[in-house]
C-alpha positions in Angstrom: 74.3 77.2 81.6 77.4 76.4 83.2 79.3 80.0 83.4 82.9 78.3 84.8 83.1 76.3 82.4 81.9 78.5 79.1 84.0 81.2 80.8 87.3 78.7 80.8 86.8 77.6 77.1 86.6 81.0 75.9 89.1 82.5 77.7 91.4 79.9 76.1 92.2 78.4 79.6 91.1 74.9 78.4 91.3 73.7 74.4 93.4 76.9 73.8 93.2 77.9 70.0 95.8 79.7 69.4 99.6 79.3 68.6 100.1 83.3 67.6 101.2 85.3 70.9 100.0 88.5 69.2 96.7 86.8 67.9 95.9 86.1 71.6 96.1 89.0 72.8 94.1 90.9 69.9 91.5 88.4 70.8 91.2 89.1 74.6 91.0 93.1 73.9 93.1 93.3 76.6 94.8 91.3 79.8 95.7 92.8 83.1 99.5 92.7 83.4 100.0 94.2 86.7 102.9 91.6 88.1 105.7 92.2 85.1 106.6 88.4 86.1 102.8 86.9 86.0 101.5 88.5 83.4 104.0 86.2 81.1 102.1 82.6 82.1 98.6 84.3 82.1 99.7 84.7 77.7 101.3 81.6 78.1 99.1 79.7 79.6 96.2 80.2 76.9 98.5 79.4 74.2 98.2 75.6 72.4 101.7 75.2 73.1 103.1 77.6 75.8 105.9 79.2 75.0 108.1 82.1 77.2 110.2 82.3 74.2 107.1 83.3 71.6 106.0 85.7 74.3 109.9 87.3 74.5 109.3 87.5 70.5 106.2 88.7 70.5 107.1 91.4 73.3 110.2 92.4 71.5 109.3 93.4 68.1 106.4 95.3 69.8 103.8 93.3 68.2 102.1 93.5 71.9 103.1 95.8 73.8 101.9 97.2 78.1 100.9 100.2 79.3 98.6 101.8 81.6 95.1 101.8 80.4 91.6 101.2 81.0 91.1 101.5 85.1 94.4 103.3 85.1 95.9 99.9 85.2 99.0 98.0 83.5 97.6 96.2 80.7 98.9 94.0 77.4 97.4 94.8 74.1 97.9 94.3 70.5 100.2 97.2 68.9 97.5 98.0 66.8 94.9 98.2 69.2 96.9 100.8 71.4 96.0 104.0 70.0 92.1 103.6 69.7 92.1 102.6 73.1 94.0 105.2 74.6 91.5 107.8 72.9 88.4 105.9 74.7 90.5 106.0 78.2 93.2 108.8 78.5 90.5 111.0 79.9 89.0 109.4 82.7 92.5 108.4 83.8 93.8 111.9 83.6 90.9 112.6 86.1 91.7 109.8 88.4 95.4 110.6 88.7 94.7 114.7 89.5 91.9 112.8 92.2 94.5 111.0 93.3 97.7 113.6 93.9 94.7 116.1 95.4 94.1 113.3 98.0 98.0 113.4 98.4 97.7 117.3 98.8 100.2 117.2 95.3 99.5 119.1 92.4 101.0 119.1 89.1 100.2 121.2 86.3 99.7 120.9 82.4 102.8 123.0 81.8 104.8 120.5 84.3 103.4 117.1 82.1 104.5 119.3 78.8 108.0 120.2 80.4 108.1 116.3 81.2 106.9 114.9 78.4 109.2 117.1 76.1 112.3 115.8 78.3 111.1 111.7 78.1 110.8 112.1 74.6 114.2 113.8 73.9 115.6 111.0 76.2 114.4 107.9 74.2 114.6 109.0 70.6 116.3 107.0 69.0 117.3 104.5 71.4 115.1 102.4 70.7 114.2 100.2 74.4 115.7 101.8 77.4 115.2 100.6 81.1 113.4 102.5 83.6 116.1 103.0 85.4 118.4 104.2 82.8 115.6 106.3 81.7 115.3 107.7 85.2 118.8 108.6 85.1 118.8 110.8 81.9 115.6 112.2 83.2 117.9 113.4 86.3 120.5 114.5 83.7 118.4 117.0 82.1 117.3 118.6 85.2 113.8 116.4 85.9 114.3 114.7 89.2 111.6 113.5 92.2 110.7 111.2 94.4 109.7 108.0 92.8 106.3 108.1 93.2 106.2 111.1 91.3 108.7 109.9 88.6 106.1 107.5 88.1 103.0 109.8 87.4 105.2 111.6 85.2 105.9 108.3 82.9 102.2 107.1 83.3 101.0 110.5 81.7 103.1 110.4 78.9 102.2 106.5 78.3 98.1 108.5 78.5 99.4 111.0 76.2 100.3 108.0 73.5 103.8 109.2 73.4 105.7 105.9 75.2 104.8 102.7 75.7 107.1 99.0 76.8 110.2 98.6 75.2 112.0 94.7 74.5 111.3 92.7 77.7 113.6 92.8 80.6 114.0 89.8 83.4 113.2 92.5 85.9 112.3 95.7 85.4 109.7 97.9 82.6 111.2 99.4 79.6 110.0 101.9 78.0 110.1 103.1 74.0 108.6 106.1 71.7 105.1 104.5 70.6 105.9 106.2 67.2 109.1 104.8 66.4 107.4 101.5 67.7 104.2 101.3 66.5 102.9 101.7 63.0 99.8 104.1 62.4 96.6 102.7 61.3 93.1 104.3 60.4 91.4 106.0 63.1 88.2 104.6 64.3 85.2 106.5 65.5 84.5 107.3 69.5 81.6 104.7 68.8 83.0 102.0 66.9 86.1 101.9 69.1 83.8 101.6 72.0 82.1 98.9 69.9 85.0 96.7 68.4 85.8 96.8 72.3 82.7 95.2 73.2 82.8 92.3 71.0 86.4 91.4 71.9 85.2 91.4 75.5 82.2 89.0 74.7 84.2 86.9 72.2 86.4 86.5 75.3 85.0 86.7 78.2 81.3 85.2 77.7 79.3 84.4 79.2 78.9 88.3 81.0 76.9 90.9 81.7 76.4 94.7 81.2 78.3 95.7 84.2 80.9 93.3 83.8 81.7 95.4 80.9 81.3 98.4 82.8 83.9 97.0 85.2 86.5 96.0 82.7 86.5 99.0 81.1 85.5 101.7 83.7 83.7 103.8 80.8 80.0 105.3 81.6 77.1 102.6 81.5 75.5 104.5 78.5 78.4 103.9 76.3 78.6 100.8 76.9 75.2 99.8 77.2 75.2 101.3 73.5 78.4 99.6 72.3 76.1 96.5 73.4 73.7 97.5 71.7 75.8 98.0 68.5 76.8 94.5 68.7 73.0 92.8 69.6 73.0 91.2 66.6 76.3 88.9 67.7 74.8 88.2 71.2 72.6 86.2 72.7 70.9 86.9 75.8 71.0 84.1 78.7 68.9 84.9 81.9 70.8 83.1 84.8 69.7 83.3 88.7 67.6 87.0 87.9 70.4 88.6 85.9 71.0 89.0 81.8 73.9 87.3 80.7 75.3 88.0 77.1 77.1 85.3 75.2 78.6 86.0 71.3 77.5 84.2 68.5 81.1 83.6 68.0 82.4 81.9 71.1 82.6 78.5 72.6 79.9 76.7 74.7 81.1 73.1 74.1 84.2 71.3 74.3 85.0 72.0 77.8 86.9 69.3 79.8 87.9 69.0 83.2 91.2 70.6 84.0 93.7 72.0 86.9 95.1 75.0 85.8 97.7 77.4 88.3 95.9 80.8 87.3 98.4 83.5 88.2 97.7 86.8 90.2 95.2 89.5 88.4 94.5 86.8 86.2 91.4 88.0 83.4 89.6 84.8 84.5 89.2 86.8 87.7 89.8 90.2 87.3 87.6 90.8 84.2 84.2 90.9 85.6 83.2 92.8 87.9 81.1 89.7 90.3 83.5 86.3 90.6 80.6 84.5 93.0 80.2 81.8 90.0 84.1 80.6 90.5 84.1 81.6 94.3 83.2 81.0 97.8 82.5 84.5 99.1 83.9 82.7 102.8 87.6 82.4 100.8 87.3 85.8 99.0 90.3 87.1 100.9 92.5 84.4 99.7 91.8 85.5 96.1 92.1 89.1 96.4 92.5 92.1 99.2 89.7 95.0 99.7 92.6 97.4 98.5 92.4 95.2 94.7 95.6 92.8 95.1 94.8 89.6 93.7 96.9 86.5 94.3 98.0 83.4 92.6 95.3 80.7 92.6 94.6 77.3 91.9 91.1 76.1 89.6 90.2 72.9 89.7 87.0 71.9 87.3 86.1 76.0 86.8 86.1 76.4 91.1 89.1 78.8 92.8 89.9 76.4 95.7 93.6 77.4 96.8 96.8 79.4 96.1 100.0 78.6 94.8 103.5 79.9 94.7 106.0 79.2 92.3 108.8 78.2 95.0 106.7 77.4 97.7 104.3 74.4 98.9 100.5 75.5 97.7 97.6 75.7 100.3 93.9 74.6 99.9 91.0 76.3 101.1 89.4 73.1 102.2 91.0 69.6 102.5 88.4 67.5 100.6 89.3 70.1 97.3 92.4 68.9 97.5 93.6 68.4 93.5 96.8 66.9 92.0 98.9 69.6 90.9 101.3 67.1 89.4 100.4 68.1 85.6 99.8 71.8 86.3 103.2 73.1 87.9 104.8 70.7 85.1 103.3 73.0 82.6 104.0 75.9 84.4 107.9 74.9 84.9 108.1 73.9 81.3 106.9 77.5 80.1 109.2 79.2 82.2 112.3 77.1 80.9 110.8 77.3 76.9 113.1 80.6 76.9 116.2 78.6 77.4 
């Protein structure tokens, strides 16, 4: 079993099958969108025909929208897959962030969030998209004014709360818009069959992986998701590679791969959504891929393998000289996404 390359072909970074921006997304669950700028090629990228200007349209109409979720992280999802989600995580992040300001010898209460939430509301009803900083301003307007850092733990609880999530997409900076006025309502799911529809998007997607790769990805308790794996046994099939269970769906790719260079960008799911990344690289280069404090960097693949870094304005750097690739094709992709928007 070659994990590197069954991991590529279902992640859609080789053979892509899909031309739908929103369809993509649905089908990866979710993908980490920490860097507003990267997380646009990492949706590209895995499209059949990359396209910023699909991804504008897609962003726009809310059809996929980011927001702070599971691991208390900025993440892209499908409109419809926002509300069910937020139900399995808004807890355990509400936990982490009162951790978090305790740490910071901060505290802020439920009456404080209320206040705040009631004033972010007023602000964007109506309006439609508004800019973080012009939200910020009519924040300060109506008497709700801090330091930044706080600001911010204001707007992630009310994201948490499933009262705002991203507006239309700006060059530079989040926007944010009332998730009712932006997304429809749909039937509510179950605790357990959200936990499970969860599960076999992450295997669809991410296969082959294990138990606590799921456990990573979604930072829920082992037993739910060891029973949300359970849910879906009939769709998997269990691979034992080098001592550990590996789970691949029924539904994914194994064949088909071919060799490619690809320019992953930083917090990329190919990396980020497992919790071990030994099968794609060399534990002596791990800090070139990502920091101890979780920062993860732009880097290059060559045949499944991490084996450099890249920069879209600056000369890339290889971890070892015989790995050396040709990069010709790759940024020529890359340039032609970002100017598809012209």
């Amino acid at each position: 079993m070659n994990i590197p390359h069954i991991r590529l072909l279902n992640q859609q970074l080789v053979a892509p099958e899909y031309s739908d921006v929103h369809d993509l997304v649905s089908s990866m669950g979710m993908m980490q969108a920490q860097e507003y700028r990267m997380m646009r090629w990492a949706v590209g990228m895995r499209l059949r025909k990359p396209s910023m200007k699909a991804f504008r349209e897609a962003y726009d109409t809310g059809r996929i929208v980011r927001v702070h979720l599971f691991r208390c992280t900025w993440q892209l999802v499908a409109a419809e897959d926002l509300r069910y989600m937020l139900r399995l995580c808004a807890g355990k992040n509400k936990t982490a962030i009162r951790g978090y300001l305790a740490y910071c010898g901060r505290q802020i209460g439920e009456r404080e969030y209320g206040h705040a939430n009631d004033l972010i509301c007023r602000s964007l009803a109506g309006k439609g998209s508004v800019r973080k900083d012009s939200l910020l301003s009519m924040l300060a307007e109506r008497g709700l004014a801090d330091d930044a850092h706080t600001m911010s733990i204001y707007l992630r609880r009310a994201e948490l709360d499933g009262l705002i999530c991203s507006g239309e997409l700006d060059d530079s900076q989040s926007t944010y818009a009332l998730v009712e006025e932006r997304i429809p309502r749909s039937a509510e799911l179950s605790r357990e069959e959200a936990v499970a529809l969860l599960a076999d998007k992450y295997f669809r997607s991410h296969s082959p992986a294990t138990l606590d790769d799921f456990v990573w990805w979604t930072n829920l308790g082992v037993g739910e998701c060891r029973n949300a794996v359970g849910a879906i046994r009939g769709e998997l099939v269990e691979e034992r590679y080098a001592g550990d269970v590996y789970y691949v769906h029924r539904g994914c790719r194994t064949r088909g791969y071919r060799s490619r260079t690809i320019l992953l960008p930083s917090y990329d799911e190919f990396l980020i959504g497992y919790k071990s990344r030994h099968h794609v690289l060399d534990d002596a280069f791990r800090h070139r891929a990502y920091s101890n404090n979780g920062l993860f960097y732009p880097v290059i693949l060559d045949d499944g393998i991490v084996v450099g870094n890249w920069h879209p304005r600056r000369e890339a750097t290889f971890f070892r000289d015989e790995a050396r690739c040709d990069l010709t094709e790759a940024f020529g992709r890359y340039r032609r996404f970002m100017e598809s928007d012209k």
